[in-house]
VOGU-3710 file (C-alpha; in Angstrom, 3 decimals, decimal comma):
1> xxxxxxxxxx> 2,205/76,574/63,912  -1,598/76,627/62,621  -0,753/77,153/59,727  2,125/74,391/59,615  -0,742/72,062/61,035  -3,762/72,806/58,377  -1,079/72,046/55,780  0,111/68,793/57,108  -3,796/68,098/57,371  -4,364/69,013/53,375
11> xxxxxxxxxx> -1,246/66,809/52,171  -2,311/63,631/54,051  -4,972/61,388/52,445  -7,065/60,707/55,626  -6,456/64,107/57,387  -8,026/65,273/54,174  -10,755/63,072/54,112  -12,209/63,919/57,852  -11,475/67,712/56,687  -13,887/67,321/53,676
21> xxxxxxxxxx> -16,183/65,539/55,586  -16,790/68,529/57,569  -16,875/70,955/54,839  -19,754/68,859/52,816  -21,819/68,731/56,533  -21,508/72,298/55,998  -22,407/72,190/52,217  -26,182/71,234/52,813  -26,907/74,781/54,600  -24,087/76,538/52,558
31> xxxxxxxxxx> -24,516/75,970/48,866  -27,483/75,206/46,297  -28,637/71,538/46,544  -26,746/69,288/44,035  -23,675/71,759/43,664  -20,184/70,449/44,378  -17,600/72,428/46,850  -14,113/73,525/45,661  -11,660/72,066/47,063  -7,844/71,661/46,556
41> xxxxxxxxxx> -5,247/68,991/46,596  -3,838/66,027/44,630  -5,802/62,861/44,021  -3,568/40,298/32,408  -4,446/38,965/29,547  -6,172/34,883/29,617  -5,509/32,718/27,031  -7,965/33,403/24,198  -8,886/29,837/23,623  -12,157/27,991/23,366
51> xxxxxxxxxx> -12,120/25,177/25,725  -15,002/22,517/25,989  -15,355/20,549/28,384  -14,804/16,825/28,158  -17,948/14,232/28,952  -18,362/13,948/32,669  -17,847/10,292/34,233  -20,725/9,156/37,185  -18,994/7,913/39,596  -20,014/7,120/43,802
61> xxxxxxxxxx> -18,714/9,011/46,802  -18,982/8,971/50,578  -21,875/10,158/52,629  -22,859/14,165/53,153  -22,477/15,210/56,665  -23,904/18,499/58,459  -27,101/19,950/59,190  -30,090/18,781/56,671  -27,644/16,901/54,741  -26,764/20,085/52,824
71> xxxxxxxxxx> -24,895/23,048/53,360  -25,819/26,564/51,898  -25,345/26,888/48,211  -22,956/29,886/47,151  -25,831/31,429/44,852  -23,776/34,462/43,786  -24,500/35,066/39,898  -22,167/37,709/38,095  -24,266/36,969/34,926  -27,283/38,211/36,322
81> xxxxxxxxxx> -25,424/41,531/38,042  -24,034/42,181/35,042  -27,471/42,204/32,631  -28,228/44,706/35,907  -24,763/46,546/35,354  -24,395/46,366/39,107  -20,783/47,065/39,810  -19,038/44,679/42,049  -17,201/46,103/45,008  -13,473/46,808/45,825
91> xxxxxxxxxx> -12,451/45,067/49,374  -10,978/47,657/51,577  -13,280/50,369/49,961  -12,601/52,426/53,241  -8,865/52,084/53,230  -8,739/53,079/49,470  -10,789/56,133/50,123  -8,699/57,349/53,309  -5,303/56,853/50,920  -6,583/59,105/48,205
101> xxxxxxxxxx> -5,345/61,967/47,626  -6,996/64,931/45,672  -5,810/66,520/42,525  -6,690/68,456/39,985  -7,176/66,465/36,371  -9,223/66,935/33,111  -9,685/64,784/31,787  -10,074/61,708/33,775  -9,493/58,687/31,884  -9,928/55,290/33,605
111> xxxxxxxxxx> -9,067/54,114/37,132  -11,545/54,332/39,369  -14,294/56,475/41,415  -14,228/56,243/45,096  -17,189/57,552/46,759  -18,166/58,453/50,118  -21,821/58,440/50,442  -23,180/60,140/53,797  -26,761/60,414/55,578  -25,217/62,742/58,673
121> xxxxxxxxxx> -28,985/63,181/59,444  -30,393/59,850/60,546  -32,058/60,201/63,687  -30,246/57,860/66,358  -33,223/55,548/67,108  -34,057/55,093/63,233  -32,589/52,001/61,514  -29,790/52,292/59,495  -30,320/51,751/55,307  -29,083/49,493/52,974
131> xxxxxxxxxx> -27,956/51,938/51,107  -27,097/51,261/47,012  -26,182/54,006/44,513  -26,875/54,637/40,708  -24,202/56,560/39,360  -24,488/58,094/36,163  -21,695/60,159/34,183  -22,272/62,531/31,247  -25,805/60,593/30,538  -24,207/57,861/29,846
141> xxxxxxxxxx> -25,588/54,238/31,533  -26,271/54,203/34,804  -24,155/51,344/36,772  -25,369/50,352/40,375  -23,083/50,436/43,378  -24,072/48,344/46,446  -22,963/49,439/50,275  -22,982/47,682/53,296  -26,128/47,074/54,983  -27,484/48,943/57,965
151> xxxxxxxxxx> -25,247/51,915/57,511  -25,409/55,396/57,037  -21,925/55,754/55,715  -20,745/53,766/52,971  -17,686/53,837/50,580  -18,560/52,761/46,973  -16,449/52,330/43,734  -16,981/51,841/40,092  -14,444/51,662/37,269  -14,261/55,253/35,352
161> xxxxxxxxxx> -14,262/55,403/31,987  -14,144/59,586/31,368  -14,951/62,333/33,193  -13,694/65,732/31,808  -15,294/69,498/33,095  -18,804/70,484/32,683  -19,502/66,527/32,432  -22,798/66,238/35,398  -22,448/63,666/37,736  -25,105/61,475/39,193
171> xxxxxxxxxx> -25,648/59,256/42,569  -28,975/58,732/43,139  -29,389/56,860/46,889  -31,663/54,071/47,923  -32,891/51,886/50,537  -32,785/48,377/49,327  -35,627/46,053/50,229  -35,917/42,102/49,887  -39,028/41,881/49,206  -40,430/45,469/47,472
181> xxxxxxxxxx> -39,322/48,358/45,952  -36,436/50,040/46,916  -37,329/53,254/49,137  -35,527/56,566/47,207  -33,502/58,406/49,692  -31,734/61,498/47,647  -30,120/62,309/44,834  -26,640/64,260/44,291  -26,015/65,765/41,193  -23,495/68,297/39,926
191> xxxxxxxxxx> -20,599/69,263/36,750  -17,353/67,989/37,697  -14,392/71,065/37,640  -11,535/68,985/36,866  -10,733/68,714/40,677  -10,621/66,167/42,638  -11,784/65,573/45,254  -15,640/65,773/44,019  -18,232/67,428/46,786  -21,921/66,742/46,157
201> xxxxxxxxxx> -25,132/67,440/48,077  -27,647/65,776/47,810  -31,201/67,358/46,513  -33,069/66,474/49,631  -30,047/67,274/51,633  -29,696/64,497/53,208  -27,226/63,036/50,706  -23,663/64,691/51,106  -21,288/62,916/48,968  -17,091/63,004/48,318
211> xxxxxxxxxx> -15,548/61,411/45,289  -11,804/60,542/45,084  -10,037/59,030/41,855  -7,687/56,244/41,539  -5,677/56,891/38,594  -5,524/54,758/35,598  -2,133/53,782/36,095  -2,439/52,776/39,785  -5,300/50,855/38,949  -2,857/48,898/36,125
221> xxxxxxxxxx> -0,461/48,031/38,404  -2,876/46,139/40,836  -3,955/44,295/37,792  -1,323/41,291/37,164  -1,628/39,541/40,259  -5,749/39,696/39,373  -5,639/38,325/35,738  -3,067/35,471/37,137  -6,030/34,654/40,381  -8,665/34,642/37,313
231> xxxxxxxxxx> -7,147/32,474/35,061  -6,500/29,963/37,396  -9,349/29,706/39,723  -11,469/29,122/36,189  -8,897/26,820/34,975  -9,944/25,016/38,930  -13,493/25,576/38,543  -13,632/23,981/34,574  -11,159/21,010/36,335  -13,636/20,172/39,585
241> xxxxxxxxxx> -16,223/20,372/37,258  -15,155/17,084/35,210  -16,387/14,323/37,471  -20,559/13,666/38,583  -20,482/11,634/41,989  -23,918/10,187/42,720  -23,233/10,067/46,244  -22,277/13,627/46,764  -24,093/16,887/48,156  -25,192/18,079/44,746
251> xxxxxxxxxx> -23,330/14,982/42,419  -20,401/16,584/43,400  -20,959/20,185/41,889  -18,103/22,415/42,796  -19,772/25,308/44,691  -16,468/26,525/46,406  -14,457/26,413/43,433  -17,381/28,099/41,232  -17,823/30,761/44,042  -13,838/31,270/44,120
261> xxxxxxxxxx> -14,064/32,037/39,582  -16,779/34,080/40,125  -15,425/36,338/43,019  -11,655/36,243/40,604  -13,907/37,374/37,928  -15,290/40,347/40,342  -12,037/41,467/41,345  -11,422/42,465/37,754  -14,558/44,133/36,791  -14,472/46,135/40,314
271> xxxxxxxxxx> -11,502/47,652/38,481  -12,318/47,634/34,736  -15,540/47,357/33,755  -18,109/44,292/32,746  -16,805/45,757/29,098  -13,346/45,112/29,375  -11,831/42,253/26,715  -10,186/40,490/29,619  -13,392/39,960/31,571  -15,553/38,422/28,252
281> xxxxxxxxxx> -12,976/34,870/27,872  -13,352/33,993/31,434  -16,518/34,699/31,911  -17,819/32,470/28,478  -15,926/29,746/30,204  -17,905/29,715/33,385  -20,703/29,865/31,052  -19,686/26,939/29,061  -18,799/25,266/32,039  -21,692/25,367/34,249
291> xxxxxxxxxx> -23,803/24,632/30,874  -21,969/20,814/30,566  -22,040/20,011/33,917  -26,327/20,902/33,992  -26,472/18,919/31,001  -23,985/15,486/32,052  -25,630/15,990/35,438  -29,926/15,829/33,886  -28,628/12,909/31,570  -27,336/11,164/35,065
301> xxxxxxxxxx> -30,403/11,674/36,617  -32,556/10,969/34,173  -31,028/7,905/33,507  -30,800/7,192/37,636  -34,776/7,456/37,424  -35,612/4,333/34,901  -34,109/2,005/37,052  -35,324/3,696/40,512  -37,765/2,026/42,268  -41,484/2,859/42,324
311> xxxxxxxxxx> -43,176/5,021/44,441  -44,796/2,600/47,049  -41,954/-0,370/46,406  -39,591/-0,516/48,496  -35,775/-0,768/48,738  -33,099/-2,607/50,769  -31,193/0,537/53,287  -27,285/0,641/52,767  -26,182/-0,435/56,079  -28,659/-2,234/57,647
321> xxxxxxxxxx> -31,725/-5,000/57,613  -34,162/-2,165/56,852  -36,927/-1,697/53,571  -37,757/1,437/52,807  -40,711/2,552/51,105  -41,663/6,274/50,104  -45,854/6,864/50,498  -47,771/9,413/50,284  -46,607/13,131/49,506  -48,730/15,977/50,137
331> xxxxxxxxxx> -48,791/19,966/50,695  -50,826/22,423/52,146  -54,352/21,183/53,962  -53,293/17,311/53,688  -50,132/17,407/55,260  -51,470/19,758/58,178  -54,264/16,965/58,250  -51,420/14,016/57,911  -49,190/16,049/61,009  -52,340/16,294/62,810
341> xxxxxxxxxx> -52,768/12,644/62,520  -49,779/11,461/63,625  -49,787/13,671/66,761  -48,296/17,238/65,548  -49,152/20,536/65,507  -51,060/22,390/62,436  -49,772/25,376/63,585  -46,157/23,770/63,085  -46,668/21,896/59,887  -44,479/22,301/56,844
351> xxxxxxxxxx> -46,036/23,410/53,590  -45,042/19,836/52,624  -44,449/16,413/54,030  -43,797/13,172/52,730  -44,598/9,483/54,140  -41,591/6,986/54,911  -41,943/3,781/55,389  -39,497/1,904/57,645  -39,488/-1,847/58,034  -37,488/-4,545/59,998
361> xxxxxxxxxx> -36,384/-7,096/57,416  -34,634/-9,019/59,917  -33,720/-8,593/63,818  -35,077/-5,709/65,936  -33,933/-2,242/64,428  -33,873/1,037/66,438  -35,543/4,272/65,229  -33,596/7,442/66,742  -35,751/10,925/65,986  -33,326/13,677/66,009
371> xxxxxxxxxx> -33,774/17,020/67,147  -36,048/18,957/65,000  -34,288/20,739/62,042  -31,615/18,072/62,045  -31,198/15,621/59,003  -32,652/11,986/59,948  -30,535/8,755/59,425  -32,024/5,327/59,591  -30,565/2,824/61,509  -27,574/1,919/59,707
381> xxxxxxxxxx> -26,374/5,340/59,065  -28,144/5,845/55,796  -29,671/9,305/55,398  -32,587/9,749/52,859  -32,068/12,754/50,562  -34,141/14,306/47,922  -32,526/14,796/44,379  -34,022/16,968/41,856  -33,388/16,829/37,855  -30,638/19,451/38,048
391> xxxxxxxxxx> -28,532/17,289/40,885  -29,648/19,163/43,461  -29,751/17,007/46,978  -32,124/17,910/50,103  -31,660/16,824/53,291  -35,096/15,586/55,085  -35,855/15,771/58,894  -38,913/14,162/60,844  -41,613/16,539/61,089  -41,986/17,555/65,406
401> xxxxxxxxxx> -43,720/15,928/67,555  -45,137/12,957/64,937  -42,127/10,353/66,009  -40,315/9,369/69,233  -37,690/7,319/69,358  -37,853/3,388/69,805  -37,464/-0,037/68,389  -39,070/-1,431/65,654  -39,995/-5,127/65,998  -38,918/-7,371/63,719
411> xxxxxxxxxx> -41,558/-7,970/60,221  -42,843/-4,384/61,885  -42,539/-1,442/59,684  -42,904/2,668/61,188  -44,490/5,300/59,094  -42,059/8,358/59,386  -43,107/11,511/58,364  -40,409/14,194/56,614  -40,064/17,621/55,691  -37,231/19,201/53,773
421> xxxxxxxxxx> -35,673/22,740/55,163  -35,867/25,140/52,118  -33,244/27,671/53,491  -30,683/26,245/51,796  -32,249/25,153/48,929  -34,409/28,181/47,004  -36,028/30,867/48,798  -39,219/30,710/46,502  -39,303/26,854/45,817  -40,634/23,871/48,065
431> xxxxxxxxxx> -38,031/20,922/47,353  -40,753/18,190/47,495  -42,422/19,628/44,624  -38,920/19,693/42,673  -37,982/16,640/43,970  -37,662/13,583/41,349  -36,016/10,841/43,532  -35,136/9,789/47,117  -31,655/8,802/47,581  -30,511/6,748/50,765
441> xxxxxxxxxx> -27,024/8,397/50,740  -24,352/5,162/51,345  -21,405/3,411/49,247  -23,791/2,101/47,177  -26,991/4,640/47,333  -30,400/3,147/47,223  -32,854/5,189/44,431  -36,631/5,265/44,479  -38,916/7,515/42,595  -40,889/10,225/44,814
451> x> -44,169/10,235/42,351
//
């Protein structure tokens, strides 16, 4: 009956995978560092066309609503992974894995590796690691493979090209870090035998590492349905992309739709390669794309700025009796020294604020100070928004404790003072140094120039 059992557990893809896992725990004390286990078992073309992309029409648009005026900008690049040759990731990496099933095959031509990458030693009270991989194959290029954070299991893939016996193998582990160098963990090298499922330890022993294959022909028949997602969530992209509106988060730019092309285009490569001819079309599109709308959208601005109004005249608010005037704009020392004079904290002021000027054209208007962090509206609804020369919009809040809430007698003006939240907007940038214009956000949005 033991024996029926052990053979049930060797034919099954996830009774296979917990067995292995035990046997490479085993390998660190058992075998030479970097030397793989035996082990038994069994394991759309687009249209080439070039397409440019028509001259984009300004047009207006309704207000922005949520928090700063902006939401968070899908920032995911495949053009910069790719000059990186970082591999994007299959969803369901787990499942996959636990499906496998070994076998033995030389050589191994396409598909794709499925790694399990372990750290079995991690103390219980240590943080977990971000843990990314550079694998390297017969000293060819390395390609890097990015886990989950905060884990000390993780299931990476990569599209294989060849692997055939005696070829060494590399995954060398790190910790990834935001804001340094990654911290090296170990490195796993070894010859594959023709045999899958792959066993590696790690130098250090602290790596212990099992590699399944997806055959080539498996990995084919997933393709269709990911060529037809591609072609169309470009074609959707290169459509939303066709039309500026001046009143718009952004003019209009179509984040969602751009995210949506570049995780189609991901979905392929995770399977075939950055190298593969069906990947290159698509991804010159987005390319050509993106590279119109940045240049219709700097035109628009540009041309938005001549007739803006100066810094220090004002302009009528859509919605209500109200002039508007921007002032003064100033970082570091002088706008602690500008919070500090209008009742804040230094230890709470912004890198940068900027002075606005609110004034009662006609009857009594009411000033309402939000909550700090939350995008300020005038009276009248109008919401005053920085634009830089790429389209970019910011949403501005009052800096604390410098405003309360009251009326504004009529002929009476307020000086307001505003700070833009940068975590949507760039990590490493301050958005009143980009900035090039205010926009009061309305039907028909009020410009004036910010320097």
């Amino acid at each position: 009956m033991a024996d029926l059992d052990m053979r049930a557990l060797l034919t099954d893809g996830r009774g296979l995978r917990h067995f292995l896992i035990g046997l490479v725990f085993l390998s660190g004390c058992c075998l030479p560092a970097g030397s793989p286990l035996p082990s038994s078992g069994i394991p759309v073309v687009l249209p080439q066309t070039t397409k440019t992309t028509p001259g984009l029409t300004p047009a207006t648009g309704t207000t922005l609503t949520g928090p700063m005026g902006t939401g968070c900008r899908a920032t995911r690049r495949i053009e910069d992974r790719a000059k990186v040759r970082e591999i994007p990731q299959i969803d369901g990496a787990y499942e996959l894995f636990g499906d496998l099933a070994g076998a033995a095959v030389d050589p191994a031509v396409g598909g794709v590796l499925v790694c399990d990458l372990r750290l079995p030693g991690t103390p219980w009270y240590k943080s977990r690691p971000d843990m990314q991989a550079r694998l390297t194959i017969a000293g060819g290029p390395g390609r890097t493979l990015v886990g989950h954070d905060n884990r000390d299991e993780v299931v990476v893939t990569a599209p294989l090209d060849r692997i055939a016996s005696g070829d060494t193998i590399t995954l060398a582990v790190e910790d990834r870090d935001l804001l340094s160098r990654n911290d090296p963990i170990d490195s796993a090298t070894g010859s594959f035998n023709g045999v899958f499922p792959l066993l590696l330890t790690g130098a250090g022993r602290e790596l212990h590492v099992i590699c399944q294959h997806q055959t080539a022909a498996a990995t084919a028949a997933e393709m269709p349905p990911l060529l037809s997602a591609l072609s169309s969530r470009v074609s959707a992209y290169d459509t939303a992309a066709q039309t500026l509106d001046r009143g718009a988060q952004d003019f209009g730019f179509p984040w969602a739709e751009r995210e949506a092309a570049e995780r189609a285009v991901e979905e392929v490569v995770a399977r075939v390669g950055w190298g593969d001819p069906r990947v290159g079309p698509p991804r010159q599109q987005l390319t050509a794309t993106e590279t119109s709308w940045d240049t219709a959208v700097r035109a628009d601005v540009a041309s938005i700025s001549k007739g803006a109004a100066p810094q220090g005249s004002g302009v009528m608010a859509p919605g209500g009796p109200i002039r508007v005037t921007v002032g003064t704009q100033a970082c570091g020392t002088a706008a602690s020294s500008m919070v500090v004079a209008a009742g804040g904290s230094a230890d709470l002021a912004p890198n940068c604020v900027l002075e606005l000027g609110v004034h009662a054209v006609g009857p009594a208007v009411h000033v309402d100070v939000p909550p700090d962090g939350v995008a300020f509206h005038l009276p009248g609804g109008a919401a005053p928004e920085l634009v830089m020369a790429n389209g970019w919009t910011q949403g501005l809040s009052i800096v604390p404790s410098t405003a309360t809430s009251g009326p504004i007698a009529p002929g009476q003006s307020q000086t307001l003072l505003l700070r833009a939240d940068s975590l949507c907007y760039d990590f490493q940038s301050e958005p009143l140094k980009d900035a090039v214009l205010l926009r009061l956000t309305g039907a028909a949005p009020g410009w004036m120039k910010v320097r």
